[in-house]
N, C-alpha and C positions, 0 to 999 in steps of 0.2 A: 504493500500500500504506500510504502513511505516512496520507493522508488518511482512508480505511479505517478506520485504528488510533486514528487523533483522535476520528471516529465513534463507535467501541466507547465508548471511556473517556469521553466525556460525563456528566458526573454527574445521576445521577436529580436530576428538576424538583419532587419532590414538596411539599419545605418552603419553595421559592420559591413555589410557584401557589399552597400555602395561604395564603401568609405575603400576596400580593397578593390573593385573593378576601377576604380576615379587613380588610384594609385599607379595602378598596371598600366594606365592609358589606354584600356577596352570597354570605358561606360558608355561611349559613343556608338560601337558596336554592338553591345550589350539593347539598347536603347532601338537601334535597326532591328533588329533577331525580334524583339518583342510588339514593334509596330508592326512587321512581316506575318507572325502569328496571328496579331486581331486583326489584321486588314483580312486577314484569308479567312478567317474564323467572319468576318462579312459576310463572307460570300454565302457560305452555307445555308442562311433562312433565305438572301436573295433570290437562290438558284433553285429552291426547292419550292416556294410561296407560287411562281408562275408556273410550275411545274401541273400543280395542284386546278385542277377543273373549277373547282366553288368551296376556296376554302371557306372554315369558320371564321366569325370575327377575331374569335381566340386567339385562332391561328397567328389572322394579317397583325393584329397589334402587337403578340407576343415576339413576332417574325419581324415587324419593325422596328421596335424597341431594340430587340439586340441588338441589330444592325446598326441603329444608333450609337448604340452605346460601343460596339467596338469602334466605327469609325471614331468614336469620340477617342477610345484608348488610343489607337491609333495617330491622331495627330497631336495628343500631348505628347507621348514618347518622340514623333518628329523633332516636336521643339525644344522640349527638354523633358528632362530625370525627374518625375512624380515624387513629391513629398512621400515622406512615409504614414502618412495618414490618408494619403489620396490615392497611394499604393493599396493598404487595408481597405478601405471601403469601393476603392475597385475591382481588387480580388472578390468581394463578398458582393459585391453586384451584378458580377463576372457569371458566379457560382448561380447564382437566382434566375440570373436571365436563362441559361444553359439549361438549368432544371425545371423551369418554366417553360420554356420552348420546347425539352422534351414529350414533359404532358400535354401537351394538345396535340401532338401529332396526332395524323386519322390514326395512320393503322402502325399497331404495337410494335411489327417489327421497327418500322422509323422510329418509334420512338425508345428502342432498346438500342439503337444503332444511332439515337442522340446520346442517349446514356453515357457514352464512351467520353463525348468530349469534356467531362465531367473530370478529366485527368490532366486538362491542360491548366484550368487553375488549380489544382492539387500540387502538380509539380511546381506551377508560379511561387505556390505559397512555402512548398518542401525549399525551395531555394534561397528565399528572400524574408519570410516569416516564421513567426513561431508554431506550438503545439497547438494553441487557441483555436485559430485559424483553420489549420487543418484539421481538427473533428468536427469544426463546420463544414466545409467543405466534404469530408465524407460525413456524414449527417445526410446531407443534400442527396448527396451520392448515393447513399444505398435507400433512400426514402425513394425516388423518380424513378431507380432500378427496379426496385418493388413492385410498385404504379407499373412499369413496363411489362416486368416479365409476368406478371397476375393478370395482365389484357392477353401477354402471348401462349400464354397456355389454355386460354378460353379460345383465339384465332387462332393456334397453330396444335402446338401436340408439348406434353409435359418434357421431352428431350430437349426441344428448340430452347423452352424456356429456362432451362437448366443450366446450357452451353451459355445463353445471353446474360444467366446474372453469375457465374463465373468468371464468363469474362469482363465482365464490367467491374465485379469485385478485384482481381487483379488489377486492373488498369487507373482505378480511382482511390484504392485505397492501400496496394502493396505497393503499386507503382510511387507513389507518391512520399510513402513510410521507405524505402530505400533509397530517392533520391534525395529526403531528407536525412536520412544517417547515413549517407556519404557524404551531403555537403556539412554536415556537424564535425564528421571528423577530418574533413581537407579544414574546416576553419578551427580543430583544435590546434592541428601539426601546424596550422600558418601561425598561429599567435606563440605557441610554443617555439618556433625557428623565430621569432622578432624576441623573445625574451634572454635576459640576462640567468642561466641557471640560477646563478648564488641567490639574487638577490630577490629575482623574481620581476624587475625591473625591465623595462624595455631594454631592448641594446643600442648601440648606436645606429648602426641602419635603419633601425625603423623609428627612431625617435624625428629625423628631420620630416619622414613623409607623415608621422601620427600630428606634427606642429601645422604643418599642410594642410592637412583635413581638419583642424580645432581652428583653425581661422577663417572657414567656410561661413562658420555663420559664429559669430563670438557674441557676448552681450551685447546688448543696445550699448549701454552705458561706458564699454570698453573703450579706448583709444589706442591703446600702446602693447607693444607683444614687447617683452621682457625674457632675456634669458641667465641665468645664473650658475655660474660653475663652481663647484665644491671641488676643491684639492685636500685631499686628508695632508697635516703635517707631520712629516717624518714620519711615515705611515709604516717604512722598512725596520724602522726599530720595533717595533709590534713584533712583526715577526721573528724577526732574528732574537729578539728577547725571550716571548713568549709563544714561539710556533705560530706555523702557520693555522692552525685553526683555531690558536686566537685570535687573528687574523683576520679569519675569514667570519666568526663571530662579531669582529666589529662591523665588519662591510655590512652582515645585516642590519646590527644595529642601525647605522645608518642610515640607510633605505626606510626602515619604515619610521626613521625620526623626520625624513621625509616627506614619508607618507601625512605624515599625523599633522607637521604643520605646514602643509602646502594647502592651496583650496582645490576641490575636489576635481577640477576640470583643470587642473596644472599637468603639464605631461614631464613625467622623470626618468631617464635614465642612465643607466652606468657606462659611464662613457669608456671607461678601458681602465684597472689597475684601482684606483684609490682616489679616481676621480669620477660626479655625477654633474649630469646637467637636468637643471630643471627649468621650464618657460612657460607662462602665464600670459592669459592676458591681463590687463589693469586699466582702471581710472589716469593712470597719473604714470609717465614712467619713473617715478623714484620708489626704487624697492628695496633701499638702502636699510628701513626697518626690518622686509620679509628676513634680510642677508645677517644683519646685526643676531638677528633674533637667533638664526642656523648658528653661528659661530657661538653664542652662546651658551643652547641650546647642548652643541655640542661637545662643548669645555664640561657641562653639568652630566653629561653621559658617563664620563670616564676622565680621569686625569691625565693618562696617556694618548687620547686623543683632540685636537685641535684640525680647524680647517682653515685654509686660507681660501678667500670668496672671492668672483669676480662677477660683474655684472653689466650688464650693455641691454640697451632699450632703445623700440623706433617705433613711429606712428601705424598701426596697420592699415593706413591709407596709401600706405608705401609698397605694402606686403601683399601685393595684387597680383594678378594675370600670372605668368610659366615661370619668372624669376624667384618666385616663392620662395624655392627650396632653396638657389643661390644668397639670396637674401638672410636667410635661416642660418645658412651657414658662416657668411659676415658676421651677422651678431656672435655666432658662437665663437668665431676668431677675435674677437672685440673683448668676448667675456674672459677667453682664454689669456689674452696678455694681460687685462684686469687682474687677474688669479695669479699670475705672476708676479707683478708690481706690487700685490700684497704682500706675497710670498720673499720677496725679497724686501721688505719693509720687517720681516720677522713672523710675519704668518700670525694667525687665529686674528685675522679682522679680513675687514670686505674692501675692493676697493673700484670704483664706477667706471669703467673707461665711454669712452664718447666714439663715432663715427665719425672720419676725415672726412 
């Protein structure tokens, strides 16, 4: 039961799978593939509605509604990447129209052989969303299947009907529960390759492109991305003193004195050895208190460890269009000889370097 319960509350994948196709530079394809499916996913009531001698009303409205509604999917993806809310309530519109347009088919087998496309939002959802989502979506699926194959064993014969909600059980509900626990564990193994083992910390690769994606949509209130480098001081006497897994007990330490007081949406990681970076956005570029307070902070940890801090700050009106990540990487070379001129000042203080 308890595992069960873990299952439900999985949080929707929506803003991680954008956040990694925006990364790859394949959101744009990504974004083609899915106007391609609902433009053709059009066609389907268009092609069948004229097909039909005297449909029902049922029929024409259910038959143009869809059609609606995907062309509609259709040309948001043209233009741009659907919120994740307008994703949700797309998928779940997606699912209604599909199972709506099944039942009214005249005759059962069409509408067992609507059944099926009941696994193109399934898999939408197994890819980009959570568990929520998809027991809606099979919900839908084995209700409309039901309705199907209970007309097709009145019209047809108890084998037909058999073969028709098998296959639709596979296709809308296994199909979709598999390409959901593949894309769960391709997006364990990614976040686990972007992490620092020790610390549990980002690494340095993926911290310039996680700073990339946190400045998409930052607070209103924000102005300025801030980044700040922690040099442990004389971090090698640690070890050579007291072993290396004294060591590597402080590096945790550290991290999650990090954790605790950075604010929640700060992105941190171990940038190599005894050194982390962490970047924020803020009101104000002076993060001179956040930096004081680390050094602090971290004198009160342990007597044998001190840090020398450096810090670099810029407007994120600056931190726009493809240069992002180069930009990203200025400050961190800014913060970097910051952290040195402390360091050579005697270390455990912070000190602000500025942009030429």
């Amino acid at each position: 039961m308890s595992r069960l319960k873990a299952w439900w509350n999985q949080p929707d994948q929506y803003d991680w799978t954008t956040t990694f196709l925006r990364q790859r530079g394949i959101l744009r394809p990504a974004r083609t593939i899915i106007a391609v499916i609902a433009g053709s996913s059009a066609l389907v009531p268009l092609t069948v509605l004229p097909s039909q001698h005297h449909p029902s009303p049922a029929e024409v409205i259910t038959g143009a509604v869809a059609a609606a509604f995907t062309a509609g999917v259709t040309a948001l993806c043209l233009t741009r990447w659907p919120t994740r809310r307008q994703s949700q309530v797309g998928v779940a519109v997606g699912a209604l129209c599909v199972g709506g347009w099944s039942v009214v088919q005249p005759t059962a087998a069409l509408a067992a052989l609507a059944c099926t496309a009941m696994a193109i939002p399934g898999c939408y959802i197994a890819l980009f969303h959570g568990p929520r989502l998809l027991v809606f979506n099979g919900v839908v699926a084995v209700a409309v299947t039901t309705v199907a194959v209970l007309r097709l064993t009145q019209e047809a014969n108890v084998a037909s009907a058999a073969s028709a909600f098998w296959l639709n059980i596979f296709l809308n509900l296994w199909l979709p529960l598999g390409v959901w626990g593949i894309s769960r564990a391709l997006g364990t193994y990614a976040l686990r390759s972007q992490e620092d083992p020790l610390t549990g910390l980002l690494n340095r690769r993926a911290f310039t492109d996680e700073v990339g994606s946190r400045l998409t949509d930052p607070p209103p209130e924000h102005s300025h991305l801030a980044v700040v480098m922690v040099d442990l001081d004389n971090f090698k006497r640690i070890n050579d003193t007291l072993g290396h897994s004294a060591g590597d007990r402080a590096l945790r330490q550290v991290a999650d004195l990090l954790r605790e007081r950075t604010p929640s949406d700060a992105v941190i990681c171990r940038a190599g050895g005894e050194e982390f970076l962490v970047a924020l956005t803020s009101a104000t570029p002076d993060v001179a208190p956040l930096a004081t307070e680390f050094c602090t902070a971290l004198a009160e940890l342990s007597p044998e460890i001190t840090a020398s801090i450096g810090t670099a700050s810029a407007e994120l009106r600056l931190l726009t269009g493809r240069d992002i990540a180069w930009l990203v990487d200025e400050l961190i070379v800014i913060a970097d000889t910051a952290m040195y001129a402390a360091k050579r000042r005697g270390g455990n203080q912070a000190h602000h370097g500025v942009r030429a």
